[in-house]
One Martini backbone bead per residue (centre of mass of N, CA, C, O) as a GRO file, in nm:
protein
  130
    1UNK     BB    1 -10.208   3.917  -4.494
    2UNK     BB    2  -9.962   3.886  -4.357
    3UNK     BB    3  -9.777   3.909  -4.021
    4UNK     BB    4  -9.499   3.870  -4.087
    5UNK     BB    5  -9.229   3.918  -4.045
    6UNK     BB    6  -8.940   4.015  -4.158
    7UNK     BB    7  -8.589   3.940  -4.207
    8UNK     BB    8  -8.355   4.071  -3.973
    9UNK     BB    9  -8.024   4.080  -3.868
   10UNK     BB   10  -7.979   4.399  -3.779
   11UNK     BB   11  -8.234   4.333  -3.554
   12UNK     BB   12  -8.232   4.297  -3.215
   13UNK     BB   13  -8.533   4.255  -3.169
   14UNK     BB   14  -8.571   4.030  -3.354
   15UNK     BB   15  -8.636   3.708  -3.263
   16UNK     BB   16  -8.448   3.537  -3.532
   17UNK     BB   17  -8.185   3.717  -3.485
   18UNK     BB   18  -8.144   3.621  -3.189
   19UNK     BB   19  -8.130   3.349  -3.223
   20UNK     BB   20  -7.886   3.357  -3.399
   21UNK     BB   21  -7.709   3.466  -3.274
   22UNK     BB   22  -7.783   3.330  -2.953
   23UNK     BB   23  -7.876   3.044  -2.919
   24UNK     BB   24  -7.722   2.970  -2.626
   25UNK     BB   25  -7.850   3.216  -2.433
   26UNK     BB   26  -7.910   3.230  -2.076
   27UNK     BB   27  -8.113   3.451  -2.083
   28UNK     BB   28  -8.430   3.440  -1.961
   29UNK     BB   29  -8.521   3.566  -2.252
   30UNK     BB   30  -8.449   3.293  -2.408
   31UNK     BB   31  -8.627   3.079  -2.283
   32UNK     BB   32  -8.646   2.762  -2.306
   33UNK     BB   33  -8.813   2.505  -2.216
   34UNK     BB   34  -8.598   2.263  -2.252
   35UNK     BB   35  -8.419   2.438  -2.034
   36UNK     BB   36  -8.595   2.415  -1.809
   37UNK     BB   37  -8.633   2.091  -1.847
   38UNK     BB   38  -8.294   2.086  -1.777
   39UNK     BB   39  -8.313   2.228  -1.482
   40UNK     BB   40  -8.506   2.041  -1.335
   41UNK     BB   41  -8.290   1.777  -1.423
   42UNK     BB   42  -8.068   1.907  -1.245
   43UNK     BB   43  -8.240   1.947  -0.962
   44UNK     BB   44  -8.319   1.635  -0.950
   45UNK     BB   45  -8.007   1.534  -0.916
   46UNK     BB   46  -7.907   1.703  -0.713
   47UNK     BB   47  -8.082   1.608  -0.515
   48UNK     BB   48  -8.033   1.298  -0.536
   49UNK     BB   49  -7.716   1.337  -0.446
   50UNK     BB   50  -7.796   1.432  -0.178
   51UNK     BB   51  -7.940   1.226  -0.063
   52UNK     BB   52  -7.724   1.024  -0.114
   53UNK     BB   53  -7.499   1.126   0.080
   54UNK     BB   54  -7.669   1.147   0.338
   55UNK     BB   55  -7.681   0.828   0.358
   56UNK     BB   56  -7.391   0.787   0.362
   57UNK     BB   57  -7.297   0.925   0.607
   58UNK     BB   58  -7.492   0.768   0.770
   59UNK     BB   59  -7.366   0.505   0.725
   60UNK     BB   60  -7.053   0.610   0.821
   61UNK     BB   61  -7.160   0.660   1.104
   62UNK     BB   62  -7.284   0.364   1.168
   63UNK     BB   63  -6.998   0.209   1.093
   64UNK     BB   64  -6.875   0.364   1.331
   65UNK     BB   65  -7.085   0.327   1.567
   66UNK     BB   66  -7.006  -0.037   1.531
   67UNK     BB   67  -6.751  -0.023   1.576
   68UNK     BB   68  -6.715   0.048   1.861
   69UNK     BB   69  -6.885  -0.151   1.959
   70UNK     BB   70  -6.664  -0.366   1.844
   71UNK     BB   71  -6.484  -0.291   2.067
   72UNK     BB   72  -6.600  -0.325   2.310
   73UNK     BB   73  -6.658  -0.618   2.305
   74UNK     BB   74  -6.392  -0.708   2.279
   75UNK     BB   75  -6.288  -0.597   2.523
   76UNK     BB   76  -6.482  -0.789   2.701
   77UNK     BB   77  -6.359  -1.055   2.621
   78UNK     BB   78  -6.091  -1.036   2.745
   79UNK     BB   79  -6.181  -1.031   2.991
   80UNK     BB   80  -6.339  -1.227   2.987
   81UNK     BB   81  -6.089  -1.463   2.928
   82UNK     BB   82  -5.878  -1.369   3.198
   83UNK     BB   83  -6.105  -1.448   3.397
   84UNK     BB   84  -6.149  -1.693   3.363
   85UNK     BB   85  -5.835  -1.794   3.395
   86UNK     BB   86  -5.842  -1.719   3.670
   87UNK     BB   87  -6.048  -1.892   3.784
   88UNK     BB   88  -5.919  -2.164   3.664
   89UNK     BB   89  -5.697  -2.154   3.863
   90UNK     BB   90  -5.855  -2.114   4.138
   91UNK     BB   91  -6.037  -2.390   4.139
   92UNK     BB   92  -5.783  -2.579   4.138
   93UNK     BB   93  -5.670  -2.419   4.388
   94UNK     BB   94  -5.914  -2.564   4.571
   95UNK     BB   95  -5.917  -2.851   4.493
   96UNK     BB   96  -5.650  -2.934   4.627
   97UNK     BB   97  -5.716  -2.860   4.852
   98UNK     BB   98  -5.956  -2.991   4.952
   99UNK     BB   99  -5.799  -3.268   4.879
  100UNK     BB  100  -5.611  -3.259   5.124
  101UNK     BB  101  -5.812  -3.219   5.339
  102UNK     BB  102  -5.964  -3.519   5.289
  103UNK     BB  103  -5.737  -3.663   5.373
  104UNK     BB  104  -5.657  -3.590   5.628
  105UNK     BB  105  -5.944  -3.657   5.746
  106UNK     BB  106  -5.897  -3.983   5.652
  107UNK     BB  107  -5.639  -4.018   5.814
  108UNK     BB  108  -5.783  -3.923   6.110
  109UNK     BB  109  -5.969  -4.140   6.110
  110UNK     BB  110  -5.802  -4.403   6.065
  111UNK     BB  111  -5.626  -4.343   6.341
  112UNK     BB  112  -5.862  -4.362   6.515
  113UNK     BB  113  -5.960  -4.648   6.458
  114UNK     BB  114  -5.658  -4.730   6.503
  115UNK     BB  115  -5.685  -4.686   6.824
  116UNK     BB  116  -5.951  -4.816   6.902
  117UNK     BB  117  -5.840  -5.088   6.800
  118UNK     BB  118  -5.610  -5.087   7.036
  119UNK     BB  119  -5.763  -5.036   7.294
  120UNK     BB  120  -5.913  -5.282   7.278
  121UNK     BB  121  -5.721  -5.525   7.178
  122UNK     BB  122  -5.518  -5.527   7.400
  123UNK     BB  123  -5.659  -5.589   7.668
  124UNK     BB  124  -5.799  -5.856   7.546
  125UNK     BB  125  -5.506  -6.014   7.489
  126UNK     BB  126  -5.434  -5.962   7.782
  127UNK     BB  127  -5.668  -6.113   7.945
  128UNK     BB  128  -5.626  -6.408   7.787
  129UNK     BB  129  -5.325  -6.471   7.808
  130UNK     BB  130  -5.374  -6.521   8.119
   0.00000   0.00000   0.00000
């Protein structure tokens, strides 16, 4: 009436059997759902693993490529930090010098001035003096 076989210990075709006998057997003829559904979750682990390093190299290649950046912009403002110094020691320099030439100028209207004011003053002092 019913089909189901006896119980065999000793027989390692039976599958219950064998299931007693290796439980834990990964060999693929005694593959559990569950073990799929282990792996399936074991290789959906791995990608997600896989996928996270690659972000994180890409996210240290981008940090490494900032650091450079960060680097040649410093090196831009010491240049440039060094030059503006350049500049204002020259333009100090440049200052002084024009205040030197405008009183040398300022010094020679006046000198001429009164030399024009003694050429005129001296002959009329003397024209009426007499």
């Amino acid at each position: 009436m019913s089909s189901a076989q006896a119980y065999d210990p000793y027989n390692p075709f039976s599958d219950d059997a064998a299931r007693e006998l290796h439980p834990q057997d990964p060999s693929p003829f005694n593959a559990q759902p569950h073990q799929e559904e282990g792996r399936s979750k074991l290789q959906n682990l791995q990608s997600t693993l896989d996928d996270t390093a690659g972000m994180m190299r890409d996210n240290i290649q981008a940090i490494n490529e900032r650091g450079e950046v960060l680097e040649d912009i410093d090196n831009r403002a010491y240049t440039l930090q060094n030059n503006a110094s350049l500049f204002n020691k020259s333009a100090n320099q440049v200052r002084k010098d024009m205040w030197k030439k405008n009183l040398k100028l300022k010094l020679c209207v006046a000198l001429v001035v009164i030399i024009i004011i003694i050429v005129i003053v001296v002959p009329l002092v003397v024209h009426f003096s007499n």
